[in-house]
N, C-alpha and C positions, 0 to 999 in steps of 0.2 A: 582567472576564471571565476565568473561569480556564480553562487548558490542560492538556493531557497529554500530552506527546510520549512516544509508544511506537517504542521503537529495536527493530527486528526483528534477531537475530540466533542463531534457532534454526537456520539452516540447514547442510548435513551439507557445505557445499563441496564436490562433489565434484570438479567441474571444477576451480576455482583448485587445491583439495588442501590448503588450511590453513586456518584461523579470518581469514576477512575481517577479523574487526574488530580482532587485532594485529596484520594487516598496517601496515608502515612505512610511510608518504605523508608525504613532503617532513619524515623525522626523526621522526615521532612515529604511534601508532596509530593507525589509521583513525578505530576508537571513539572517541577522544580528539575528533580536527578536527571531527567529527561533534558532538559534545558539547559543545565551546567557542565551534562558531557558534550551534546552535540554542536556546542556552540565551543568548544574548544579551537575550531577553526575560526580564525577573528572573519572571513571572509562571507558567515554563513548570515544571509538575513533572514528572521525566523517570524514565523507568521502562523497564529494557533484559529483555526475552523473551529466553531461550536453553533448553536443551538439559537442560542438568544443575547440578546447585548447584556443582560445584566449576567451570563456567565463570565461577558469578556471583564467586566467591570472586577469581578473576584479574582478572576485569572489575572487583571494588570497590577492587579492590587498585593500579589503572590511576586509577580515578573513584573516591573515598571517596562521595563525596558523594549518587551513582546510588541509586536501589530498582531489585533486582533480582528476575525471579521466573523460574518454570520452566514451560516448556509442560504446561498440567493433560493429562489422558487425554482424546482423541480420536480414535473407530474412523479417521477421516481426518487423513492428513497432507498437509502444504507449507506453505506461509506463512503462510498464515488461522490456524493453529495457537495463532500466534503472536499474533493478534488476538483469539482465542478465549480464551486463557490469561490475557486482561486484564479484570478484574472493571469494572464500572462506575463511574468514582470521580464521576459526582457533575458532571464536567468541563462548560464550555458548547464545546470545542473538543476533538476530539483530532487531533495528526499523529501521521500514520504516516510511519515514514522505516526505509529497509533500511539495515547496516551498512557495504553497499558502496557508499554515496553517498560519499567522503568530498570530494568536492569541494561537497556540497548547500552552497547560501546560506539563510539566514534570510529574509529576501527572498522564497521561494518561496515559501512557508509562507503568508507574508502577505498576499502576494495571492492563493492561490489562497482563505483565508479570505474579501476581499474580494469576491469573485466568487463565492465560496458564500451571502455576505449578499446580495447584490445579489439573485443570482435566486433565492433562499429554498428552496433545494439540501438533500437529504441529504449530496449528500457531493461534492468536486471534486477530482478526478483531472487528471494531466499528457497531453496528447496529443501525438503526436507526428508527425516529415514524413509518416511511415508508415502514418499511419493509426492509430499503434500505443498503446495505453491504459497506464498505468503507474499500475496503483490504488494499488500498494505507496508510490506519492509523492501522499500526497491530505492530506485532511484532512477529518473527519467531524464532523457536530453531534454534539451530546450526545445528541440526541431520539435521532436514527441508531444511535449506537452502544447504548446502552439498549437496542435492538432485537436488533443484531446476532446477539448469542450464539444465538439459537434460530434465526435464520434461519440460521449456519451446520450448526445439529445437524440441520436438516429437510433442507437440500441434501445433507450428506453420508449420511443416512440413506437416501435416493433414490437418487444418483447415485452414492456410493460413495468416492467421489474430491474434492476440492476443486480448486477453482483460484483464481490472485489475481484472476480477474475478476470473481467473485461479491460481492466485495464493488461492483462497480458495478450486477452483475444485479438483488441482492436491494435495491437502495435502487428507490423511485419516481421518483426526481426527481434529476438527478444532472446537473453539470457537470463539460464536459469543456475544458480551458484551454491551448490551442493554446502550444509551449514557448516560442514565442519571446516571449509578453505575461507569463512567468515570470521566465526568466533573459535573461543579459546574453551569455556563452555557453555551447555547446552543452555543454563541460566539464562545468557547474554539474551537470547532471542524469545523467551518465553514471556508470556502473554499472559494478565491477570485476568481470566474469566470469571471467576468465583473467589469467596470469599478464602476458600481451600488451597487456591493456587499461593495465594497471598501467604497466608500459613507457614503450609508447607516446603515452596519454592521448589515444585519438584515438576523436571521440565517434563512436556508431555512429547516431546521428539528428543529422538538422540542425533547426534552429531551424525551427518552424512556427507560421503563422499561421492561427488558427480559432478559433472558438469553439463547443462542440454542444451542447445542451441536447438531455438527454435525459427522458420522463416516460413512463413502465412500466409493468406491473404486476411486482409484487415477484414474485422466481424465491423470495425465502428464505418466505412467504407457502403454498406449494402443499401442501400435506396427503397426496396420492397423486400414485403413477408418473404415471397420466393427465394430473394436473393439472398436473402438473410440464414433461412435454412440452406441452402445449398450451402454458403460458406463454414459454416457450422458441419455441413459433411465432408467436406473437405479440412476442416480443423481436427474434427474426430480423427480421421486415415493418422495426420501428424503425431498424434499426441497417444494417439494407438499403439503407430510403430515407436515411440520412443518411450511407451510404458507410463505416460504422465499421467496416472489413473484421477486426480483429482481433474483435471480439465478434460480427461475421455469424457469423464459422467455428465458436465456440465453442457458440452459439444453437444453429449447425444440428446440430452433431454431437448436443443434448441431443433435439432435436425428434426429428432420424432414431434416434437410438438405440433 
């Protein structure tokens, strides 16, 4: 089975105020820890999104070994960008992993693929105490990703704007994997937004137990405004009934819009 880990690191930092991924954690770059766990499986070909060619030039300069590319043109920005900028390689697997995991385990990766086989998933996402979806740490079938590209160019053609949770909207069939059946702890999955987090290491979610199976209709799927909110109200009812409060609000804003 082969892989494709996509390291996201197009983003403009502006809270932390410098490139996550050379930040220092415990002596060496983010990018680095991030890179010497996830590649522990010889099978993973790894492929780092950013900004502009002369970040790839620092970044190859850190990793030789990396493929680097550049976010293609898209009327919408934010993370998807950076998923959108990845041509289809062919993969039966991709993870996605943002630059400011640098405590991520390998580990996660593998089970959440586990649990994406199991319930024959487009795509498995982290959940968290909060309720809270973390698409950015999933992993996607091949079939899925194949798709994706156009399902992002139709969302942001409608809506304007992208967000990381289209990539759960526009799948059908989606697992959602409570963190604590992930990691060991809450570290593992926490995210360097500030200079603070970095400091402190003190996770902002605690360990949860759940599991949600979600089944849709595709937001990336809609062709017009109309059809676009109508699916959006019919996302809301799902994520209603099963309390997924971060994708209710995001639902509702597309429905009332």
């Amino acid at each position: 089975m082969s892989t494709t880990l996509i390291l996201l690191a197009g983003g403009e930092s502006r809270r932390f105020g410098r490139d996550k991924a050379l930040v220092l954690v415990d002596g060496e770059p983010s990018l680095s820890k991030i890179v010497e766990e996830l590649t522990k499986l010889s099978t993973v070909d790894l492929l780092v999104v950013t900004r502009d060619y002369d970040r790839c030039k620092v970044y190859k300069s850190i990793i030789p070994i990396i493929e680097c590319t550049v976010d293609r043109f898209l009327e919408c920005s934010g993370p998807l960008r950076g998923v959108y900028s990845v041509s289809d390689r062919g993969s039966n697997y991709y993870y996605l992993a943002p630059v400011d995991t640098p405590w991520i385990k390998i580990e996660v990766y593998l089970l959440l693929t586990s649990y994406l086989n199991i319930e024959d998933a487009d795509i498995a996402a982290v959940l968290h105490d909060s309720r809270h979806t973390d698409p950015l740490i999933s992993v996607l079938t091949g079939r899925y990703f194949s798709e994706i590209h156009s399902y992002i160019e139709n969302i942001c053609r409608l809506r304007g704007y992208l967000r990381a949770t289209d990539l759960i909207r526009a799948a059908t069939t989606v697992v959602l994997v409570g963190s604590r059946y992930l990691a060991r702890f809450p570290l593992y999955l926490s995210h360097i937004n500030t200079e603070d987090d970095l400091k402190t290491r003190y996770p902002r979610n605690r360990l949860y137990e759940d599991i949600v199976l979600l089944s849709q209709p595709s937001l990336g799927l809609a062709t017009s405004y109309k059809e676009f909110r109508k699916i959006s109200r019919q996302q809301y009812y799902v994520y209603k009934n099963l309390r997924i409060d971060h994708l209710v609000i995001h639902a509702e804003k597309d429905y009332r819009s």
